[in-house]
N, C-alpha and C positions, 0 to 999 in steps of 0.2 A: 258137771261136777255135782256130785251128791251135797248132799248137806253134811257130811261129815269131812270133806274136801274143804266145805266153805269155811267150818268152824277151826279147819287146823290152818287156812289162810290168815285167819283173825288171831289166832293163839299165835302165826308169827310172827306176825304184822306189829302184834303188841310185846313179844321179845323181842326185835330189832328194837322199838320203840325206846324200851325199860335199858337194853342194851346200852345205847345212845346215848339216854340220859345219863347213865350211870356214868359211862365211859367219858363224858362230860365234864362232870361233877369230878374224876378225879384229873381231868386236865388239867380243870381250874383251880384244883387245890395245890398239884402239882405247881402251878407258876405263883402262887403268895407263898410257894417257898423258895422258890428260886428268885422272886426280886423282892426287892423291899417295901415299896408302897403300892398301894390299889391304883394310883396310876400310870404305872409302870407297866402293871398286871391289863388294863386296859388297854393300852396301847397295843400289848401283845396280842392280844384276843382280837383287838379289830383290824389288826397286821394279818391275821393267820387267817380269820373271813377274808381279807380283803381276796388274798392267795387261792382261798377254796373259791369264792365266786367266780375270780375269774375265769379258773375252769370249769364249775360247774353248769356256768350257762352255755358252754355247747351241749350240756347233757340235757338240760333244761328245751333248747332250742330243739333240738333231734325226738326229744322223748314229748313235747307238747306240740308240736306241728303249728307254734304261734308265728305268724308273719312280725314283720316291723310294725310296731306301734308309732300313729300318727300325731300321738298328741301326749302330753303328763298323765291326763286322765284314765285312759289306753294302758298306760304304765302301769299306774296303781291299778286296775283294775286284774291285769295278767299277775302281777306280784300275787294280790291278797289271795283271787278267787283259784288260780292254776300252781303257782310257784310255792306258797306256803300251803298247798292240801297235798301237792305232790311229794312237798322234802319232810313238812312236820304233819302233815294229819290234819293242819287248822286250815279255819280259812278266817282271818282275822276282818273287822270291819274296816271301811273307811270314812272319815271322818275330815272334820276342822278343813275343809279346804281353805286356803288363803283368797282372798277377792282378787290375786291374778291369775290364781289359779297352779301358782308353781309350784305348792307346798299342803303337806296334807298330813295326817296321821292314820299309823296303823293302829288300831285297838285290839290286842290278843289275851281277850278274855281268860284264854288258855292259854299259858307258854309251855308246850313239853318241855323244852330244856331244867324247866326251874320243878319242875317233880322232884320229890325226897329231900329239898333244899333248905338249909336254913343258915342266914347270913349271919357270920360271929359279930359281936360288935365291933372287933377291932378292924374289921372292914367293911363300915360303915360308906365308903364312896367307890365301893367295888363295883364295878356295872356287869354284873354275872354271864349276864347274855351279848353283850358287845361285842362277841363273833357274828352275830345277827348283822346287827351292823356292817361291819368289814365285808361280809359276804354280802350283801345288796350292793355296797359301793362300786366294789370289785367289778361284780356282773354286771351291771349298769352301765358302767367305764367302757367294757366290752363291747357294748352298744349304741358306742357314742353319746353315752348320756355321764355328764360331771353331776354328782348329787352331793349334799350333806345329809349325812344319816346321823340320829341320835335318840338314846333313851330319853323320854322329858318323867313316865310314872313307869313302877314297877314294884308291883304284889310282893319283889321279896322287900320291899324297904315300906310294906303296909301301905302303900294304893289300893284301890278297889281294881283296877288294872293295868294292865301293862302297856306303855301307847311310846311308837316308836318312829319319833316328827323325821318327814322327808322334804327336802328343800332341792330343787332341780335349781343346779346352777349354769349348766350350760353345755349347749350342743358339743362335743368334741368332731372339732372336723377330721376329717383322714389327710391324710400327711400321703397322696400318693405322687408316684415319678410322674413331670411334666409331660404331658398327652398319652397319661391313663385316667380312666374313668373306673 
């Protein structure tokens, strides 16, 4: 590929991008007016992740060639370093592990979602990107893994960053017919 091939990958790369965002942003604006309060609107946004992860991680799975992860750590590390450069372009830090080691933080110095954004006051407990959320729940669940996801900072409410706490609560087992494996 020439170098004029490479630049018009990057010029689309970054309209999908801007696309995204935008299409986003009128999602969300869409549902503070279809419900009444920012927790309502929450709820919906981490309903509708929950829905896209769970199918997005056969896409996830087929399109990264990741095996089963052995351990939380394993987890976090496919999430930050594969899963968030593959669907947003970041690759967020990780952080805060807990001393069992079941709970950690992502740090997204950069969130694309929240480009061009600016939160009114009158939805001051809005959690803007809490499809983030839903969607790691979702995919997770998929893989036998129960988590809690949550915003704890976020740059649109004036943090210095965005940090999005995970708490592994528990293996789900498979539910399969007596003498299958």
């Amino acid at each position: 590929m020439g170098v004029l091939g490479m630049e018009r990958g990057r010029e689309q790369k970054c309209w999908n991008s801007e696309l995204f965002t935008l299409t986003y942003g009128a999602l969300v604006t869409q549902l503070c007016k279809d419900y009444e309060n920012d927790e309502d609107v929450n709820k919906q946004l981490d309903k509708m992740g929950y829905n896209i992860g769970v199918r997005l991680i056969e896409d996830f799975l087929a399109r990264s060639n990741v095996g089963r992860c052995h351990d939380f750590r394993e987890t976090a590390d496919v999430i930050a370093k594969i899963a968030f450069k593959m669907y947003l372009g970041i690759t967020p830090s990780i952080t805060n592990w807990s001393p069992g080691g079941d709970e950690f933080s992502l740090i997204l110095e950069n969130n694309p979602l929240v480009d061009f954004v600016e939160l009114p006051d009158n939805h001051s407990t809005l959690i803007y990107s809490n499809l983030l959320c839903g969607v790691l729940r979702g995919a997770l669940e998929m893989v036998q893994m129960a988590v809690d996801v949550k915003f704890v900072q976020d740059t649109l409410k004036g943090d210095s960053v965005t940090e999005i706490r995970m708490k592994f609560i528990r293996r789900i087992e498979d539910n399969l017919p007596a003498g299958e494996e």
